[in-house]
N, C-alpha and C positions, 0 to 999 in steps of 0.2 A: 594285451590279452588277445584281441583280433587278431594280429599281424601273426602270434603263435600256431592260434586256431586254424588260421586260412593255410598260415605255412606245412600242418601238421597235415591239414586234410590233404594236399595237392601230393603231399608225401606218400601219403596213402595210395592215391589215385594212381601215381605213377610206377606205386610196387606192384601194385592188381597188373596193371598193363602192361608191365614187363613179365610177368608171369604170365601173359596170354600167348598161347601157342603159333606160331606163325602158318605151320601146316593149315592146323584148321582154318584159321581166318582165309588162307588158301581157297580152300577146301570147299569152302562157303561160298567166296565170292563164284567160285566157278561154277555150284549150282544153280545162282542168282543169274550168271552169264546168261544161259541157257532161255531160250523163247518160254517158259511157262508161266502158267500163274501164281501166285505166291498171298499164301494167306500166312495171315499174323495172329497168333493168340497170345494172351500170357493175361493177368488181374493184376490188382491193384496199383503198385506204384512199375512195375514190370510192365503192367498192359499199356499203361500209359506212353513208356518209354516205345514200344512195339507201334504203338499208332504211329509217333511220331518218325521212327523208321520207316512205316507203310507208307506216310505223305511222301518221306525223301525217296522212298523207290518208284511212286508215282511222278516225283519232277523227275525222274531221269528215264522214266516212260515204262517200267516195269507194271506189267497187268498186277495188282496188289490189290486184297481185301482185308480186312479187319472180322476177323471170327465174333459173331454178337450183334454186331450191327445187321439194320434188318437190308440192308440190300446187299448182302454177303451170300454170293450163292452157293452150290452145292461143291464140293471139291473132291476131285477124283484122283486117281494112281498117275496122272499125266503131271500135279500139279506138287507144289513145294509148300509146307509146312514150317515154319518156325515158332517153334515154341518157347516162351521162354518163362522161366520160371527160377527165383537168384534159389532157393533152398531145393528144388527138382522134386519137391514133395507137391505143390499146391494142385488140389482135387479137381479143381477142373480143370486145369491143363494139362496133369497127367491123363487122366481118364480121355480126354479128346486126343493127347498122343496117341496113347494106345490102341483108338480105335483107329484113327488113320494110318498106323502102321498097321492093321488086320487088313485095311483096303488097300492096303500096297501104296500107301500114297508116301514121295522122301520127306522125312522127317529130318528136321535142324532143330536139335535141343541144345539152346541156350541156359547157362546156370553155374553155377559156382561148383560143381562139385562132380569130380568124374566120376564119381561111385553112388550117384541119387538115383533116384528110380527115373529120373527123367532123361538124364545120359545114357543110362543101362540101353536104354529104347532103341538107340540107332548111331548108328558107326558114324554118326553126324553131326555129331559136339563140337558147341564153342566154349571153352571153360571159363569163367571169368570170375577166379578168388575171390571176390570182395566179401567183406561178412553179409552176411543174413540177418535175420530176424531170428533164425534157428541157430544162430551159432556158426555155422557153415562158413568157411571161408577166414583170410586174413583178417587178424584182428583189428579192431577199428575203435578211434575214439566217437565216432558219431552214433546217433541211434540207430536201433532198429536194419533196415536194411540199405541203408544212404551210400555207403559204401558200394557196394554192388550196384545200384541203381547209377552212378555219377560213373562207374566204370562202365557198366554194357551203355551209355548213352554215348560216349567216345570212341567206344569197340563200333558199334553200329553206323555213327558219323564217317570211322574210318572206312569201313565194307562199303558203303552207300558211295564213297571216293574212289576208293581203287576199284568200285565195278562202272564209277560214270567214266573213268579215264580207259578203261577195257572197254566198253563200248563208245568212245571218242563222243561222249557227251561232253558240251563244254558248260558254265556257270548261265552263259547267254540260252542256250536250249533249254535246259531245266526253268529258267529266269520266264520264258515262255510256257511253260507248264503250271507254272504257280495261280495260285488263284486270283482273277481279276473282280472276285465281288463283295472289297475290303474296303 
């Protein structure tokens, strides 16, 4: 029964990821290239996922903040946005889209589905099948949104790669970035 389950879900994982667009993941890393700063939002098991990309673009030395957290500062039209959210519905991630694209700031929505109100937002989509919690997305034998979640964390792992190897960060650099007060 294990061996089926683990086989089944890996299966899963790797139809979501071969349905993820090349362009974009492109597309992405290129605005990540760029000198700016870059703030993270997204909730619950999504925002989770986003922190933990916020640390890996801090070991590879990208200025990064986490939207929520109180020493998160103000963010302006200079700075990069990703939002991520797997149904492109969830209210406070839309609603802080939204307003950051009114301030001109680039927007990268993250999410399953290229026709959610959170893609709609900005020619700056990463799409990533998995199911949702709404439905949204490749169908899944696991709950809720696990599917999506287990995909944008290897989507994210791979961007956070191909931009330490575009900015000739090596494992030993980053290795120095990591925190020393464990």
């Amino acid at each position: 029964m294990k061996n089926e389950m683990m086989t089944t879900i890996l299966s899963e994982i790797q139809e979501v990821i071969a349905q993820v667009d090349e362009q974009q993941l492109t597309n992405f890393v290129d605005l990540l290239q760029q000198d700016k700063r870059v703030f993270i939002l997204g909730e619950g098991r999504s925002g989770l996922q986003g922190k933990g990309f916020a640390m890996r673009l801090m070991h590879i030395d990208r200025e990064v903040y986490v939207i929520g957290e109180t020493i998160t500062p103000s963010i302006g039209a200079e700075d990069i946005l990703v939002a991520i959210s797997g149904s492109g519905k969830t209210g406070q991630v839309l609603q802080l889209a939204q307003k950051a694209v009114a301030n001109v700031v680039t927007v990268v929505a993250v999410t399953s589905s290229p026709d959610s109100p959170l893609a709609q937002l900005t020619p700056n989509a990463v799409i990533i099948p998995g199911a949702t919690k709404t439905g949204s997305g490749l169908a899944s034998i696991q709950l809720l949104s696990s599917l999506f979640d287990q995909s944008l964390h290897i989507v994210l792992d791979y961007v956070t790669l191909d931009l330490s190897r575009k900015l000739s960060i090596s494992n030993e650099s980053a290795k120095a970035q990591h925190s020393n007060m464990e």
